[in-house]
DSSP file (Angstrom, degrees, kcal/mol; ACC not computed):
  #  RESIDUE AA STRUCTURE BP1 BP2  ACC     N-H-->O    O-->H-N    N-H-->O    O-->H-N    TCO  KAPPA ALPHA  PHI   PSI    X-CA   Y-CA   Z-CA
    1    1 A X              0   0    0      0, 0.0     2,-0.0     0, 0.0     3,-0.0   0.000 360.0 360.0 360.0 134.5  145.3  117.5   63.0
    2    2 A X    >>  -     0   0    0      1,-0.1     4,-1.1     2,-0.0     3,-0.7  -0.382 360.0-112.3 -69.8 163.0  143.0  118.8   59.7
    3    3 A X  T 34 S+     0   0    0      1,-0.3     4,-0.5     2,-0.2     5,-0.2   0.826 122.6  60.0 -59.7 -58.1  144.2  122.2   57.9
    4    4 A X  T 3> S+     0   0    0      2,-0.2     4,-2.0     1,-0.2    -1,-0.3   0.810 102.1  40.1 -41.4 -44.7  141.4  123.2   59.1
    5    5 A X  H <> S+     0   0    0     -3,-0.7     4,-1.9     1,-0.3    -2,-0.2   0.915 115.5  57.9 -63.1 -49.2  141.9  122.6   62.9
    6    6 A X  H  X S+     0   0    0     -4,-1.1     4,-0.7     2,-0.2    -1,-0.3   0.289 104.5  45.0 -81.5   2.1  145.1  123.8   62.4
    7    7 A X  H  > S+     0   0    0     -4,-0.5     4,-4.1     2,-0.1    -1,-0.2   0.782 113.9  50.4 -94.1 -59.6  144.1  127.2   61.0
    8    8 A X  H  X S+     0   0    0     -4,-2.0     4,-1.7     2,-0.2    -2,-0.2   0.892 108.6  53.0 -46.8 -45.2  141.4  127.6   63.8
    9    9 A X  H  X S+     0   0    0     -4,-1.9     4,-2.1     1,-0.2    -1,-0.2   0.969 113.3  48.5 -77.0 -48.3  144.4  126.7   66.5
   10   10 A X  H  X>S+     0   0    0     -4,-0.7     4,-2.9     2,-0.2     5,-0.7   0.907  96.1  68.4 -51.0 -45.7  146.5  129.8   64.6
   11   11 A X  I  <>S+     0   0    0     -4,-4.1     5,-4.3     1,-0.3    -1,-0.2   0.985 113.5  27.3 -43.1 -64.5  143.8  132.3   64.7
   12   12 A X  I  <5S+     0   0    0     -4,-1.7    -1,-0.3     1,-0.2    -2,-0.2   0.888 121.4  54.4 -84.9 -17.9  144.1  132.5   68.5
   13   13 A X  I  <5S-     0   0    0     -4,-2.1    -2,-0.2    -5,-0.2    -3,-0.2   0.767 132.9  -9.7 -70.3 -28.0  147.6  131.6   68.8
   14   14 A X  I ><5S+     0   0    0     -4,-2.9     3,-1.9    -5,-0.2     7,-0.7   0.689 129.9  44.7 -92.9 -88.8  148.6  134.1   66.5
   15   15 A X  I 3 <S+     0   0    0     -5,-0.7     7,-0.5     1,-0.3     6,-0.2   0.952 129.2  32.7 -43.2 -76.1  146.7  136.1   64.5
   16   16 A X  T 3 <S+     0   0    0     -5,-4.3    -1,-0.3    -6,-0.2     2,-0.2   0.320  88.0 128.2 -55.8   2.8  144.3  136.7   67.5
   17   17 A X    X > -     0   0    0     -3,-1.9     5,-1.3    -7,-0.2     3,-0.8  -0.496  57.8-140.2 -92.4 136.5  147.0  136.5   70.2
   18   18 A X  T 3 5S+     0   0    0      1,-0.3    -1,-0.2    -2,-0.2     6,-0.1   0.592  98.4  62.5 -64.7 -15.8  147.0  139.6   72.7
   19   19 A X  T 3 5S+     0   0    0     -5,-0.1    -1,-0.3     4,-0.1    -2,-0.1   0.752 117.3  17.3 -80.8 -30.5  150.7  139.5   72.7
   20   20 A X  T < 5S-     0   0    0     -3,-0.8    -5,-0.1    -6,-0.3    -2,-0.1   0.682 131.5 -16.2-110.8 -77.5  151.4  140.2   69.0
   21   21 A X  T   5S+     0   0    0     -7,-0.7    15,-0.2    -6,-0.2    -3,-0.2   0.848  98.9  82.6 -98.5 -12.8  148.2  141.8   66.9
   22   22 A X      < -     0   0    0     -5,-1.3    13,-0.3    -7,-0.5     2,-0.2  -0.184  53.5-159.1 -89.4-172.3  145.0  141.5   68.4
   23   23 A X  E     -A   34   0A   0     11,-2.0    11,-1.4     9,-0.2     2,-0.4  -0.903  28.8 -98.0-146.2 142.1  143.5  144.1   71.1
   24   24 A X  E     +A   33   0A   0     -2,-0.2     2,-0.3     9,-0.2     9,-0.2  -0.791  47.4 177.4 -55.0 127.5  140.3  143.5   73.9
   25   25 A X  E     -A   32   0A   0      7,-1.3     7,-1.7    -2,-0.4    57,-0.1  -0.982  35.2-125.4-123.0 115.7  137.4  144.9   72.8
   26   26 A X  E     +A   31   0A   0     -2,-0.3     2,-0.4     5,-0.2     5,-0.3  -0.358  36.7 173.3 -53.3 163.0  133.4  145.2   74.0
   27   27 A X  E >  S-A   30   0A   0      3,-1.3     3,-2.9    54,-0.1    54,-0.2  -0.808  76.8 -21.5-123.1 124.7  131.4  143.8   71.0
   28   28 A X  T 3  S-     0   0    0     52,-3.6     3,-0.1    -2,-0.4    53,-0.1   0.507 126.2 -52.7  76.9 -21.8  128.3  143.6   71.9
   29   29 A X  T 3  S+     0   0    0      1,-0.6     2,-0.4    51,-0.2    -1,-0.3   0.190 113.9 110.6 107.4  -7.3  128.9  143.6   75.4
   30   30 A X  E <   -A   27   0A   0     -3,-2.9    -3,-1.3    -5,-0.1     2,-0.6  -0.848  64.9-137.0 -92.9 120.1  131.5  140.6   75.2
   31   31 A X  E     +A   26   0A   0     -2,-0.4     2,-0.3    -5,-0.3    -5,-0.2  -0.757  40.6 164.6 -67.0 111.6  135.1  141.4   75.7
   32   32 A X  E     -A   25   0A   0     -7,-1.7    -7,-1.3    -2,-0.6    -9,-0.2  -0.937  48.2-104.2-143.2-176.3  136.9  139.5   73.0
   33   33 A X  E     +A   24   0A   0     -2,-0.3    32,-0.4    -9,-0.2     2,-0.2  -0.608  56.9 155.8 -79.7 152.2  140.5  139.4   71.3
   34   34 A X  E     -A   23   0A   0    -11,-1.4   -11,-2.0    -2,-0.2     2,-0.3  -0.778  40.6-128.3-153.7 176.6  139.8  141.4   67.5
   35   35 A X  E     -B   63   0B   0     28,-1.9    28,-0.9   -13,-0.3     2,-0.4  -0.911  13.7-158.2-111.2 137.2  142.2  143.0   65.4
   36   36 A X  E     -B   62   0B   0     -2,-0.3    26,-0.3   -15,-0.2     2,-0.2  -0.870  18.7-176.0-110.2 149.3  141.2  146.7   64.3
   37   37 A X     >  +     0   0    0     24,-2.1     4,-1.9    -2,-0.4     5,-0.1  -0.760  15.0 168.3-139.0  84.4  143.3  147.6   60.9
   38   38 A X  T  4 S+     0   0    0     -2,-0.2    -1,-0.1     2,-0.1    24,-0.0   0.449  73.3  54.5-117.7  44.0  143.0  150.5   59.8
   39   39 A X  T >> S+     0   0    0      2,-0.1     3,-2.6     3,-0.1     4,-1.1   0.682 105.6  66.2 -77.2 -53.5  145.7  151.0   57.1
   40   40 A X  H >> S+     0   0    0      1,-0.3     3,-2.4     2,-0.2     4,-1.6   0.897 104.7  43.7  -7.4 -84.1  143.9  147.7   55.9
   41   41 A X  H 3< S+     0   0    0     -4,-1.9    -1,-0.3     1,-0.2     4,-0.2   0.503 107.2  55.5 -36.6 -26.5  141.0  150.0   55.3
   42   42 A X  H <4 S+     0   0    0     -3,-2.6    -1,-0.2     2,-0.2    -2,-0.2   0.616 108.2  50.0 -88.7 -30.9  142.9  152.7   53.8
   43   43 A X  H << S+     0   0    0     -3,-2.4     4,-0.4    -4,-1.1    -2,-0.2   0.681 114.2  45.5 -91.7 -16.2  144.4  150.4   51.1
   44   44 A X  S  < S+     0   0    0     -4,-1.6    -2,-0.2    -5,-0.2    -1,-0.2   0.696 102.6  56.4-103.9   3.2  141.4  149.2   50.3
   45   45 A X  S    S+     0   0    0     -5,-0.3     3,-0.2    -4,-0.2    -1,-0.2   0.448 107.8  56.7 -86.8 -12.3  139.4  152.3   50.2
   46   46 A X        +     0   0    0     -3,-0.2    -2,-0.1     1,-0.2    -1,-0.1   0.657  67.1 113.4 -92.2 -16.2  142.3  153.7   47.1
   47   47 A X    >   -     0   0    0     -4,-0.4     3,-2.0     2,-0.1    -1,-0.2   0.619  68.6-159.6 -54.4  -1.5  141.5  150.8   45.3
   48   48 A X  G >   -     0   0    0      1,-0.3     3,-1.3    -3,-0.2     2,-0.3  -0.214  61.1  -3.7  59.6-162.2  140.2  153.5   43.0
   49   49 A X  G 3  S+     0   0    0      1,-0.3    -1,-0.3    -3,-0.1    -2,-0.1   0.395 126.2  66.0 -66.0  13.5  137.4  152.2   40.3
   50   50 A X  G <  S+     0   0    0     -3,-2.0    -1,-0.3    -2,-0.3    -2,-0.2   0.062  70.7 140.6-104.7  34.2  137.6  148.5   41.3
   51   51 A X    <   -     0   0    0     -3,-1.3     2,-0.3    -5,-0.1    -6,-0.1  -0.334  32.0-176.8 -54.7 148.6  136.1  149.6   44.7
   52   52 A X    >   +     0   0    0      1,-0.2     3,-1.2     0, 0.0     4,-0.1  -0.970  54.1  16.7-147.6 153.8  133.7  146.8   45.6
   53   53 A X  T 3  S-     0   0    0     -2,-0.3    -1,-0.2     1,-0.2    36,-0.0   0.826 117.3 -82.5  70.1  44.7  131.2  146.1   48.6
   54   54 A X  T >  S+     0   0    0      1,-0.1     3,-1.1     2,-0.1     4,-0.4   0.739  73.3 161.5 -36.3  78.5  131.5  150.1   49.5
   55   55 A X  T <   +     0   0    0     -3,-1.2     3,-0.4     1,-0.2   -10,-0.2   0.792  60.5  68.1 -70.6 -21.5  134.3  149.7   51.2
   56   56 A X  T 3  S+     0   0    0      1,-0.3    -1,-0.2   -12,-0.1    -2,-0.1   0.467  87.8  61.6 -79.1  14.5  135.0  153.2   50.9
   57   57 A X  S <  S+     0   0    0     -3,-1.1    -1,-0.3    32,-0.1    -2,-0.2   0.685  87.8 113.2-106.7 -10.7  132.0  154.4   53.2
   58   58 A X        +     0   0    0     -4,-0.4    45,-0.3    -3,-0.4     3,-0.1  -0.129  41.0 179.6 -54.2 144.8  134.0  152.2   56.2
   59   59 A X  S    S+     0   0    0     43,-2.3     2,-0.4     1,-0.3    44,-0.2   0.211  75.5  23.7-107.9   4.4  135.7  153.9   59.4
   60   60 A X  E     - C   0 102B   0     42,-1.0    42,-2.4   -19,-0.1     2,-0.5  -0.946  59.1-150.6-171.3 132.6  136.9  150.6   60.8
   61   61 A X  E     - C   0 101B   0     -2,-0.4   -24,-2.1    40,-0.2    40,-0.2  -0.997  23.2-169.1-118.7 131.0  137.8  147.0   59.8
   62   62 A X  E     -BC  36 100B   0     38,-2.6    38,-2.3    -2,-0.5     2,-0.2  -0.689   6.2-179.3 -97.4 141.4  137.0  144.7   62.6
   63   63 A X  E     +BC  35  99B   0    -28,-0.9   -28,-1.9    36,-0.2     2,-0.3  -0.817  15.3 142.0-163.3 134.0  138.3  141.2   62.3
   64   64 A X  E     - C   0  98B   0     34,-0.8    34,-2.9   -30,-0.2   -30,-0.1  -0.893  57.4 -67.2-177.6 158.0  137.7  138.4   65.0
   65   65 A X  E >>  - C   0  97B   0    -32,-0.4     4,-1.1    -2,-0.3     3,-0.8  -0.533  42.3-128.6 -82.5 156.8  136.9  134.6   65.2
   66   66 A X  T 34 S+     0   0    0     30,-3.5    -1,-0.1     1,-0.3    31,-0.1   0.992 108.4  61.6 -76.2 -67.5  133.3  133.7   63.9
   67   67 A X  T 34 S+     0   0    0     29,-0.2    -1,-0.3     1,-0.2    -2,-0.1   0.506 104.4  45.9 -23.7 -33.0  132.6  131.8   67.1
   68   68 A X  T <4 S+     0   0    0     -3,-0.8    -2,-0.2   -35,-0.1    -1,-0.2   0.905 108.2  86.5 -90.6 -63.4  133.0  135.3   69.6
   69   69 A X  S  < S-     0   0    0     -4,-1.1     4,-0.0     2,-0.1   -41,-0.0   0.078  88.9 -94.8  13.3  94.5  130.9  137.1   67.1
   70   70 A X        -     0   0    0      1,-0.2     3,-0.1     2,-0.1    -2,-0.1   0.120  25.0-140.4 -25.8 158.0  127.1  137.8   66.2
   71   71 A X  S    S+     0   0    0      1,-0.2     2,-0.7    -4,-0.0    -1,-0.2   0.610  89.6  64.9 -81.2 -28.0  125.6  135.6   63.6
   72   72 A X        +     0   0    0      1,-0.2    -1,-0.2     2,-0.0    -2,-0.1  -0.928  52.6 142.4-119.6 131.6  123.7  138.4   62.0
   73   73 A X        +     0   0    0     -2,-0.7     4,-0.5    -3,-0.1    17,-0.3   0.005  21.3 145.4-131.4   6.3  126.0  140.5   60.7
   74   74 A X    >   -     0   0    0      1,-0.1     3,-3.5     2,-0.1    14,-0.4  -0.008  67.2 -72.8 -58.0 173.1  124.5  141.9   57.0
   75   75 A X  T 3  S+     0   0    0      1,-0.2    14,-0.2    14,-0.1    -1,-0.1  -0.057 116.9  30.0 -62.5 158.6  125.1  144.8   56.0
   76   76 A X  T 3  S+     0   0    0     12,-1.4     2,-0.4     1,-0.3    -1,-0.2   0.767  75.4 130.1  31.2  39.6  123.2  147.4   57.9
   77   77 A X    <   -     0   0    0     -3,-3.5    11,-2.2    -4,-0.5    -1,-0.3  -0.856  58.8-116.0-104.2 164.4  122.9  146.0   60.9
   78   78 A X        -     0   0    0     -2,-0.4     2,-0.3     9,-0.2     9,-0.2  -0.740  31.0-168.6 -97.0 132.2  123.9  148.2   64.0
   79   79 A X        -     0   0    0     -2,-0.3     7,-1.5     7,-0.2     2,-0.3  -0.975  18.6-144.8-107.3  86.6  126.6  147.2   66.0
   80   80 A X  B     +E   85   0C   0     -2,-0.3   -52,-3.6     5,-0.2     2,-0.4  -0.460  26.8 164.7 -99.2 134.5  128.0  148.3   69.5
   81   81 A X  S    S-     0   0    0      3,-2.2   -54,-0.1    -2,-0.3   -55,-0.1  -0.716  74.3 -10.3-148.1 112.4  131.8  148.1   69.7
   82   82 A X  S    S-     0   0    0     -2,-0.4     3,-0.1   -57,-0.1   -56,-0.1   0.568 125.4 -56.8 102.2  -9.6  133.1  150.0   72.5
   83   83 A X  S    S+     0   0    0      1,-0.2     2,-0.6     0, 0.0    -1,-0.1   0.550 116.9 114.3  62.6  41.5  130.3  151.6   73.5
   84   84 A X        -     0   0    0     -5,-0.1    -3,-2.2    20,-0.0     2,-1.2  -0.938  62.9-135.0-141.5 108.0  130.1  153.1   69.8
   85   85 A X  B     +E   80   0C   0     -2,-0.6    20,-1.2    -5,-0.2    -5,-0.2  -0.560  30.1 177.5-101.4 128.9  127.4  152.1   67.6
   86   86 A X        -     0   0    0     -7,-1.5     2,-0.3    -2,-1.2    -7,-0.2   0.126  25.9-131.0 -87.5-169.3  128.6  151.2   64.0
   87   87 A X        -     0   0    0     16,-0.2    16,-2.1    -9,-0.2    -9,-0.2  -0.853  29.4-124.4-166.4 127.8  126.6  149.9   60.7
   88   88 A X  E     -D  102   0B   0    -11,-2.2   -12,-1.4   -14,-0.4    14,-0.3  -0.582  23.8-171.6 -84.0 138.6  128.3  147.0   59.1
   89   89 A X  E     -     0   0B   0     12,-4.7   -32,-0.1     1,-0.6     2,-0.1  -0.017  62.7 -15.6-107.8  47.7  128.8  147.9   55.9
   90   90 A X  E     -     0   0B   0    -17,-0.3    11,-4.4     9,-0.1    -1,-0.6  -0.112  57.7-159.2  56.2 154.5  130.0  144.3   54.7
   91   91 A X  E     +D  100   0B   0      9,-0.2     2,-0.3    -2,-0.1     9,-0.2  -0.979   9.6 170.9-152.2 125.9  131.0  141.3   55.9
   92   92 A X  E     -D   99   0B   0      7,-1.1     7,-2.2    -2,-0.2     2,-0.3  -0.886  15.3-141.6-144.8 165.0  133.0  137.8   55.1
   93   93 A X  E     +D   98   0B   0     -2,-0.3     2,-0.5     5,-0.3     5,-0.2  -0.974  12.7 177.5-164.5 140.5  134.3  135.0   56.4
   94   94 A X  E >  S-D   97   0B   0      3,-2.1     3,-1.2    -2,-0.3    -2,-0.0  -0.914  71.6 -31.1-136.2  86.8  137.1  132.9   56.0
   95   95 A X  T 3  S-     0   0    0     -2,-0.5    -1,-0.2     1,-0.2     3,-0.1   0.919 123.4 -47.5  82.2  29.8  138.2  129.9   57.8
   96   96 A X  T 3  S+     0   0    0      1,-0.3   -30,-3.5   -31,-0.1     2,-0.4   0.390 115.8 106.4  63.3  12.6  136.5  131.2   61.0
   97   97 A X  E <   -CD  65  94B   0     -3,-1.2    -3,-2.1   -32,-0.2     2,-0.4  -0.838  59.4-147.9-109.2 153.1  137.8  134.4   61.0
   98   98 A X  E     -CD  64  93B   0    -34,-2.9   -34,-0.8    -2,-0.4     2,-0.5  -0.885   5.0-155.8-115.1 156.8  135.2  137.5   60.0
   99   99 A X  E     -CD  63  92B   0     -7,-2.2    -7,-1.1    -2,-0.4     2,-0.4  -0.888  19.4-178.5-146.5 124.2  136.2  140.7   58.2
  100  100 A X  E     -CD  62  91B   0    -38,-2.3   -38,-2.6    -2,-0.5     2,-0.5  -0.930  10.3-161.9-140.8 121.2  133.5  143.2   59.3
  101  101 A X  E     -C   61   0B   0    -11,-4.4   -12,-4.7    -2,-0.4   -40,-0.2  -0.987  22.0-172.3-108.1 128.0  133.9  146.5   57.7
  102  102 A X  E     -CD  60  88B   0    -42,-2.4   -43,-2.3    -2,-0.5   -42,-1.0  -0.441  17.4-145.5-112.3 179.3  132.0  149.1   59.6
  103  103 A X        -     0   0    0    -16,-2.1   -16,-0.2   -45,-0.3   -45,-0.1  -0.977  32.0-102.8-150.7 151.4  130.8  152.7   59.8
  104  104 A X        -     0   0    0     -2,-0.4     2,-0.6   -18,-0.2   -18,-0.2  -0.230  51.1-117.7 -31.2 124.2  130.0  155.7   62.1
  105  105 A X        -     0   0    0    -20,-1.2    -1,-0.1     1,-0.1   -20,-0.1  -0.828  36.2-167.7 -75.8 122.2  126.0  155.4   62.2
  106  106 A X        +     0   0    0     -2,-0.6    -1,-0.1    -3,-0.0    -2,-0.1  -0.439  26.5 149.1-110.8  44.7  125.3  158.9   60.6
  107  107 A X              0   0    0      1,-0.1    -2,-0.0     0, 0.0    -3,-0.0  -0.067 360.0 360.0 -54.3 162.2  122.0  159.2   61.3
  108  108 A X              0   0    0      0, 0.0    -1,-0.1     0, 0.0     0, 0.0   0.675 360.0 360.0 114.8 360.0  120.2  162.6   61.9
């Protein structure tokens, strides 16, 4: 098995696994396993002037295998999770996992 494979095989065995951190969630209208972190968010929102990507305008980091996922994720596209529509404010991806930090659409 490749590093690779074997990263992908952790993500849902682990990382993603509904028994230790991840949660169901709608996205989109797909139930899938994600992780919500939002202490994550909180540490990266102190980061004080090396704030980057405006991480501080997020309410939620979402983080979920690339494969359950939209494809278009830039920044300010709209997003339903939960029946709650968000605005990506960045997004990366790493090994097949995606990092989506979102926000409250505050339209209005």
């Amino acid at each position: 098995m490749t590093f690779k494979e074997e990263v992908q095989r952790d993500l849902s065995s682990v990382f993603l696994n509904l028994d230790e951190f991840a949660e169901l969630h709608r996205v989109e209208g797909k139930e899938i396993a994600v992780v919500i972190d939002e202490d994550e968010l909180e540490k990266l929102a102190k980061v004080g002037e090396n704030r980057s990507h405006g991480l501080v305008e997020g309410d939620m980091l979402l983080m979920g295998r690339e494969i359950d996922l939209p494809r278009d994720l830039d920044p300010g596209r709209s997003i339903n999770i939960d029946g709650r529509e968000l605005v990506v404010v960045s997004s990366s991806k790493h090994m097949g996992l995606v990092e989506l930090v979102l926000r409250q659409n505050r339209t209005g």
